[in-house]
C-alpha positions in Angstrom: -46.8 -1.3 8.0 -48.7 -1.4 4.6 -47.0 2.1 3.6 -43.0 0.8 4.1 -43.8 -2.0 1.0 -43.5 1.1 -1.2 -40.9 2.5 0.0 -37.5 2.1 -1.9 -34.8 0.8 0.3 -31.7 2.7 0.8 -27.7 1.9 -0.1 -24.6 3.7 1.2 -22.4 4.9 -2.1 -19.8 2.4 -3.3 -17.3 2.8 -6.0 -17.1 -0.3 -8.3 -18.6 -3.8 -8.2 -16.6 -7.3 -8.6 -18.7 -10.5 -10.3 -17.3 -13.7 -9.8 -18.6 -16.9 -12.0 -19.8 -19.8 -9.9 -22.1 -21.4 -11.9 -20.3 -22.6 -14.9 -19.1 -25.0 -16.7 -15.6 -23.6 -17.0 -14.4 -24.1 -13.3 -15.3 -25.5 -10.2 -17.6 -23.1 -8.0 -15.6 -23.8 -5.3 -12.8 -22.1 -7.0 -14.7 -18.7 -7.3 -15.6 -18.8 -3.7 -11.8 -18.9 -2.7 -10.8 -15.9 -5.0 -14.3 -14.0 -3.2 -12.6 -14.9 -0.4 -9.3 -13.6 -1.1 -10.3 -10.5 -2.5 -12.3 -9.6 0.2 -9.4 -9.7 2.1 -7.4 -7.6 0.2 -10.6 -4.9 0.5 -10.8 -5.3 4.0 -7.0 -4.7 4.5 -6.9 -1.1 2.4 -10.8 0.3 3.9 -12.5 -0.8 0.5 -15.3 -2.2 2.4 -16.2 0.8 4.9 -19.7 1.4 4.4 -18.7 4.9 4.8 -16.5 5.1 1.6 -17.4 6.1 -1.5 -14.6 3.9 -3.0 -16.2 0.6 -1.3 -16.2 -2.4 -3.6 -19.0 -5.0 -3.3 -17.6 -8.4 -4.8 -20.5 -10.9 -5.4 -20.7 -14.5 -7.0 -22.6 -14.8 -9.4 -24.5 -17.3 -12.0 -22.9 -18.5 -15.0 -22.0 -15.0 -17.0 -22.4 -16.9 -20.2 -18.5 -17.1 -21.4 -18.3 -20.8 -20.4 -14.5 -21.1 -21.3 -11.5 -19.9 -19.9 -13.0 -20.0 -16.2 -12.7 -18.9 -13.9 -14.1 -15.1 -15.0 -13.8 -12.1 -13.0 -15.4 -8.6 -14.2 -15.0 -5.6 -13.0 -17.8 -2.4 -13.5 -18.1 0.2 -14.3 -15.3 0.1 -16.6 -16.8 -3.1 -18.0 -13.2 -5.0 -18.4 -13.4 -8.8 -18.5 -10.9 -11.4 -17.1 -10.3 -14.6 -17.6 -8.4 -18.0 -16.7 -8.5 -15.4 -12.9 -5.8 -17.2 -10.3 -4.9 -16.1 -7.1 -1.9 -14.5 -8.5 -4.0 -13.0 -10.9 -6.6 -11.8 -8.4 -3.9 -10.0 -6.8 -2.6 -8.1 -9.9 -6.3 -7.4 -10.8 -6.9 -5.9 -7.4 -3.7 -3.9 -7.0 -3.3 -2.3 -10.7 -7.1 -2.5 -11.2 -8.5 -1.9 -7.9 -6.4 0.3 -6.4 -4.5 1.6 -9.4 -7.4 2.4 -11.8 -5.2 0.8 -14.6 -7.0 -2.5 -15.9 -4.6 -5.6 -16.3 -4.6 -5.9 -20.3 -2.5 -8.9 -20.3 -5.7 -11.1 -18.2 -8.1 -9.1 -20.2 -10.4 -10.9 -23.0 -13.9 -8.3 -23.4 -14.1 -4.4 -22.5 -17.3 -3.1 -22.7 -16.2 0.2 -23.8 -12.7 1.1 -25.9 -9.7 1.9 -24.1 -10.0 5.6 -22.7 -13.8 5.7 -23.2 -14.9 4.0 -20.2 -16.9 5.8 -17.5 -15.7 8.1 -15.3 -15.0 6.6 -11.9 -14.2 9.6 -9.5 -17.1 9.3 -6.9 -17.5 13.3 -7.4 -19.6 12.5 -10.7 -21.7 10.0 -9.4 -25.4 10.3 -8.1 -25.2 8.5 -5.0 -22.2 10.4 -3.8 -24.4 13.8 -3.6 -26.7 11.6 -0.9 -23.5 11.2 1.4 -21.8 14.7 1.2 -26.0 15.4 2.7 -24.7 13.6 5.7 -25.8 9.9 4.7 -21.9 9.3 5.2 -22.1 10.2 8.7 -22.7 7.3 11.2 -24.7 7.5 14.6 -23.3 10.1 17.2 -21.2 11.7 14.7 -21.1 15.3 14.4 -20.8 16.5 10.4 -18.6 19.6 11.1 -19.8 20.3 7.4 -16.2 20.2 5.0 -16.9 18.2 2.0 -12.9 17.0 1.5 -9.6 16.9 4.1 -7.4 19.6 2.9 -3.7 19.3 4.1 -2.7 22.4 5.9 -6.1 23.5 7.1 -5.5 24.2 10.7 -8.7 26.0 11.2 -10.3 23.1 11.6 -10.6 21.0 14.9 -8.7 17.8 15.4 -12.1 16.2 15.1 -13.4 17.9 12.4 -9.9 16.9 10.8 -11.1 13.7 11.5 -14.5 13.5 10.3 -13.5 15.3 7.1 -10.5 13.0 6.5 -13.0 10.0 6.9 -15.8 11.3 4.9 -13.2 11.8 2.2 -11.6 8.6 2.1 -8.6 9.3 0.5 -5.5 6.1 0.5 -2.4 6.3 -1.4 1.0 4.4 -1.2 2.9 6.4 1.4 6.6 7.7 1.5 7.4 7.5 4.8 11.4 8.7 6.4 12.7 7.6 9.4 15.7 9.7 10.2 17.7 11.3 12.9 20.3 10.2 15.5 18.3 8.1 17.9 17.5 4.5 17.6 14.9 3.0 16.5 14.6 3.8 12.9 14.6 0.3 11.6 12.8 -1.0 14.1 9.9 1.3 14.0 10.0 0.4 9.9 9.6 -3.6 10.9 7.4 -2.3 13.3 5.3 -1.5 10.5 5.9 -4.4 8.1 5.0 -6.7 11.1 1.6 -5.2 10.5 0.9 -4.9 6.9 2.3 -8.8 7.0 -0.5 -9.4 10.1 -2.8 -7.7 7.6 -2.1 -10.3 4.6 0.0 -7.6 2.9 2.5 -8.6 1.0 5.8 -7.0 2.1 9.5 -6.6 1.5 12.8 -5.5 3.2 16.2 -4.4 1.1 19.3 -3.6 3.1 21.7 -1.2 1.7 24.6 -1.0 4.3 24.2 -4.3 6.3 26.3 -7.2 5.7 24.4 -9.6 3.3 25.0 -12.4 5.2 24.1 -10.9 8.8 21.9 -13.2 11.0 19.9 -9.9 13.5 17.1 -11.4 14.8 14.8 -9.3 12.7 16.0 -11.7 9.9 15.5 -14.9 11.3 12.0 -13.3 12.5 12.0 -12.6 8.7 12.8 -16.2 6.9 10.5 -17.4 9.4 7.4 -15.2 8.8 8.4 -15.7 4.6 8.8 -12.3 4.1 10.9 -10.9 1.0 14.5 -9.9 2.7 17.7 -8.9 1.1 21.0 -7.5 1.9 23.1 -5.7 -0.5 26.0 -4.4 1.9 29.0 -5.3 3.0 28.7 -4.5 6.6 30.3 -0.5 6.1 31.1 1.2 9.3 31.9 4.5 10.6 35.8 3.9 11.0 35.9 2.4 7.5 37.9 4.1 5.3 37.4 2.2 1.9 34.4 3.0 0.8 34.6 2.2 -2.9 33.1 -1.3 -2.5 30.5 0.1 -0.3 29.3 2.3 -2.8 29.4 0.1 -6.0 26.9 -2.4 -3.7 24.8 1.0 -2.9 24.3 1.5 -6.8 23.5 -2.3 -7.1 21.5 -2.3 -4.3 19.2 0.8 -5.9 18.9 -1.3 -9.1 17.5 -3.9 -7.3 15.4 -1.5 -5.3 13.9 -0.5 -9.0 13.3 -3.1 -10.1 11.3 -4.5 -7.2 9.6 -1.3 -6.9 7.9 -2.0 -10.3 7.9 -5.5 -10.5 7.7 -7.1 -7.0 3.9 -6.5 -6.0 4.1 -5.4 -2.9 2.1 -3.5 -0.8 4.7 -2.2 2.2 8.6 -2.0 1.0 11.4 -1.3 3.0 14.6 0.6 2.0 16.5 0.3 5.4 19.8 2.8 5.3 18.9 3.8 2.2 19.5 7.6 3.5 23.3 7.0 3.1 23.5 6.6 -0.3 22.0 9.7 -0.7 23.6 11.9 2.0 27.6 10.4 0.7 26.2 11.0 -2.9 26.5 8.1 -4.3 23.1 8.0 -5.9 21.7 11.6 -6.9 19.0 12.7 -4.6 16.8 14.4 -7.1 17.0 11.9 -9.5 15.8 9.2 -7.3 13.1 11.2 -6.4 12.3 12.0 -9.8 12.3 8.3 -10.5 10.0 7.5 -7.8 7.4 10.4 -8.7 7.3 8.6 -12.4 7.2 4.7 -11.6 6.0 4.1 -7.9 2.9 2.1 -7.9 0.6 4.7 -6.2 -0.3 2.4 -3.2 2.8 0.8 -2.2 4.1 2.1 1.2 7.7 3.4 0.5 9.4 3.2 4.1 13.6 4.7 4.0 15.9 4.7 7.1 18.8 5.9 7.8 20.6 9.0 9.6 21.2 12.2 7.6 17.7 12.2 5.4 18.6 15.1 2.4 15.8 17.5 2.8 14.9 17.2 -0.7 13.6 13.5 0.3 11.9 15.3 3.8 10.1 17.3 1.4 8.7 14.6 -1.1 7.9 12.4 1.7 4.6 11.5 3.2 5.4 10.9 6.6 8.8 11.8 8.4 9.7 11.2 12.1 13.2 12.1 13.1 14.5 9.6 16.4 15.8 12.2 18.9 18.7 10.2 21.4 18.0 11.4 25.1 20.0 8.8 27.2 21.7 5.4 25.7 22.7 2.5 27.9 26.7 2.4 26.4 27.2 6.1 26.3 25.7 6.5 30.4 26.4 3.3 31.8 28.9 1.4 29.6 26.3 -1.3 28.7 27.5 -3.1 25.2 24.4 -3.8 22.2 22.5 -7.3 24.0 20.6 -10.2 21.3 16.9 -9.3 21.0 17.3 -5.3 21.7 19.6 -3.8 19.2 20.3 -7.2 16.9 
């Protein structure tokens, strides 16, 4: 039809867009089509590349950029901020600090287009594009728009699927704090259940033991050193009839310094604090305090997941997520039947 030449196309809303150099003289092009690779797998596995987001990131190669040194160069807009000498390890720090964070990586940074502070304002409320989908552009085929704008916690007037809808349509992700607690079992294995996952997903994730023995052999570790995933024990194998505890507790403290430390510095996307309830309930680490120290230095999309038996309710209330395990019937209390390899270790 001669009419649809003059018509402008039409483009869902996206949030920021990722040029890679391919074309220079500074690295080879096929290492710019690995790290496009990469990070598109990093986008896929948090929902940056939902059409219906308003957070999507596009991340295109493109022609030499005209730096020709220090290859190869990633840039990031709208904020404008310039990398260089980009590895996969770098990609990685770029996309979680950057990307998800909003905090640009100064140490890989050479060129900002604007001065620290100054650059433009990212939140997709501001934006143009983002008026088009709150109109219902956001909404795909055989979707009903119950007409909310944002998910607001607490809101049971809503139905389930306009919950839904609205919790889509918003797109909001952050790092998670999630408690498993109670008497029943299963807490720990619902929390690999979930690292299984994220590591299915290319996450990178992580596992610190506060009460088991540090040189226990479950078959969740083996599973572990096989699948390369980040797992350490800081206990001494502490049990219910134990009556020195004094060990116990110095490796807890140890153990939380670890736990710290990896927190900030270990780049992970799921962690796992397994017992780490204990600590807290026997007061051996403050409650408060740790939760004061997560609220100032947890990266804001790592996955926090704690086990353990006796949650205090001051970590019930910061958390994200909590399930508590409920024991109905168990095999040695009704029919005498011992813990078997592959079940319970």
């Amino acid at each position: 039809m001669a009419g649809s030449e003059n018509t402008p196309p039409s483009m869902r809303p996206y949030g920021r867009q990722v040029f890679i150099c391919v074309d220079g003289d500074c690295a080879a092009p096929e290492v710019g089509k690995r790290l496009q690779g990469r990070f598109m797998e990093l986008a896929r596995a948090h929902g940056l590349t939902s059409l219906r987001s308003p957070h999507r990131v596009k991340c295109a190669l493109s022609g030499c950029l005209g730096v020709c040194a220090g290859g190869p160069i990633l840039v990031v807009y709208p904020e404008g901020i310039w990398y260089h000498r980009v590895d996969e390890a770098a990609l990685e720090r770029i996309f979680r600090e950057h990307i998800l964070g909003g905090q640009p990586v100064v140490d890989l940074a050479f060129h900002r287009l604007y001065p620290p502070g100054q650059e433009p304002a990212y939140a997709p409320e501001v934006r143009g594009d983002q008026e088009r989908a709150d109109q219902g552009e956001g909404v795909g085929p055989g979707e009903e728009d119950p007409g909310v704008g944002a998910f607001v916690p607490g809101q049971e007037a809503l139905s389930a699927e306009a919950v839904r809808v609205a919790a889509r349509r918003a797109h909001r992700k952050k790092g998670l704090v999630i408690v498993n607690t109670g008497a029943g079992k299963g807490k720990t294995t619902a929390a690999l259940g979930v690292m299984t996952r994220a590591w299915g997903r290319k996450m990178r994730v992580g596992v610190l033991q506060f009460l088991k023995h540090e040189n226990a052999r479950f078959g969740e570790i083996r599973a572990a050193e096989r699948m390369e995933v980040d797992w350490l024990g800081t206990g001494d194998g502490w049990t219910w009839t134990s009556r020195d505890t004094d060990e116990t507790e110095a490796r807890a403290r140890r153990g939380w310094e670890i736990a710290q430390e990896r927190i900030v510095n270990g780049g992970y996307d799921v962690l796992v604090l397994d017992e780490f309830t204990y600590p807290l309930h026997y007061g051996w680490l403050d409650t408060e305090a740790v939760i004061a120290w997560l609220r100032a230095h947890k990266p804001p999309m790592l996955h926090l997941i704690i086990t353990g038996r006796y949650a205090p309710q001051a970590l019930i209330d910061h958390a994200d997520l909590v399930t508590e395990m409920r024991e109905i019937k168990h095999p040695l209390r009704e029919q005498g039947i011992r813990a078997q390899p592959g079940i319970e270790f």
